[in-house]
C-alpha positions as CSV (number, residue, x, y, z in Angstrom):
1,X,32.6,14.6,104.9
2,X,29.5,12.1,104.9
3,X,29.0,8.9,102.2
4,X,26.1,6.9,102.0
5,X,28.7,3.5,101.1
6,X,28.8,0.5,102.9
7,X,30.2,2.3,106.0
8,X,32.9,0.6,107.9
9,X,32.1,-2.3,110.2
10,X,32.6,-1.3,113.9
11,X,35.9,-4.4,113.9
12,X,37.4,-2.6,110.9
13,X,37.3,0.7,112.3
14,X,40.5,0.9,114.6
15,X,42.5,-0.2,111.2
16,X,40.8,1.8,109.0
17,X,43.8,4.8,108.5
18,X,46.0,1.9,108.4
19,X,48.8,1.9,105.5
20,X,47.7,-0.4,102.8
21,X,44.3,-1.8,104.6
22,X,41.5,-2.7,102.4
23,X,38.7,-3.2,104.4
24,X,36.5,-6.2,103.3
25,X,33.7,-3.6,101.6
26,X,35.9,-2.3,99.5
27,X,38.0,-5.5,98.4
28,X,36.3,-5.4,95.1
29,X,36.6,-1.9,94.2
30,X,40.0,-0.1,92.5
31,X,42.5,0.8,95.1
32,X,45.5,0.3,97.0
33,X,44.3,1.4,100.5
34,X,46.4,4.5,100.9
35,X,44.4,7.6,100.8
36,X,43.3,7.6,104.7
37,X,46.8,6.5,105.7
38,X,48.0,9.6,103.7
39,X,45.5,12.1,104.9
40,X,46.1,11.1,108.9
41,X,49.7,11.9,108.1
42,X,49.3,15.2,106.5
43,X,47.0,16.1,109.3
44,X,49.4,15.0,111.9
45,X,52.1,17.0,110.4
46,X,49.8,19.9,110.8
47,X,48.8,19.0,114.5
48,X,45.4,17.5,113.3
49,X,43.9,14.3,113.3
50,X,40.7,12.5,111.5
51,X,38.1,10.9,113.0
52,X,35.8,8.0,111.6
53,X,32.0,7.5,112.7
54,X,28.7,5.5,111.4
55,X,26.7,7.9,109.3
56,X,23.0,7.8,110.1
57,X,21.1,5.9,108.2
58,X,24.4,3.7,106.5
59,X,28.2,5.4,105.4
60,X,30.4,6.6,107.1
61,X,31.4,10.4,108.3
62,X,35.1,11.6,108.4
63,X,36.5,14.2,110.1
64,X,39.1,16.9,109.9
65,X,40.4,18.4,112.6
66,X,43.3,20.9,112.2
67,X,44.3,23.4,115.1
68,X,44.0,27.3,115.0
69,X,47.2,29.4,114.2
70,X,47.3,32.2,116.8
C-alpha cells in the first residue's frame, strides 16, 4: 500500500513499527501509535513481515509479506 503523506524521515524509519511511536509528522494528528506495531505482530505470527520504503515522489509504501501454504 502507497500514501502520498509526509512519508517517514529516513532517522524515524528503523522505529517506525515500534509500540506506541509517533513519529514527529504525525504528532498532531489523532492516534496512539499502535496500528504498525499491531500489524508486524499479526504478520509475524503468520511467518510474515512488513516492510517500509520512500514512495516516489513523497509517502511512504508498506509492504505485506506473508509466506505460501504448501
Amino acid at each position: 500500500m502507497a500514501d502520498d503523506g509526509p512519508g517517514v524521515p529516513e532517522s524515524e524509519q528503523a522505529a517506525v513499527f515500534g509500540r506506541f511511536f509517533r513519529g514527529t509528522a504525525a504528532r498532531e494528528t489523532e492516534g496512539v501509535g499502535v496500528g504498525l506495531y499491531l500489524a508486524r505482530e499479526i504478520a509475524a505470527q503468520q511467518g510474515g513481515y512488513l516492510k517500509l520504503a520512500p514512495a516516489p515522489g513523497g509517502g511512504s509504501v508498506f509492504s505485506l509479506f506473508l509466506p505460501r501454504e504448501m
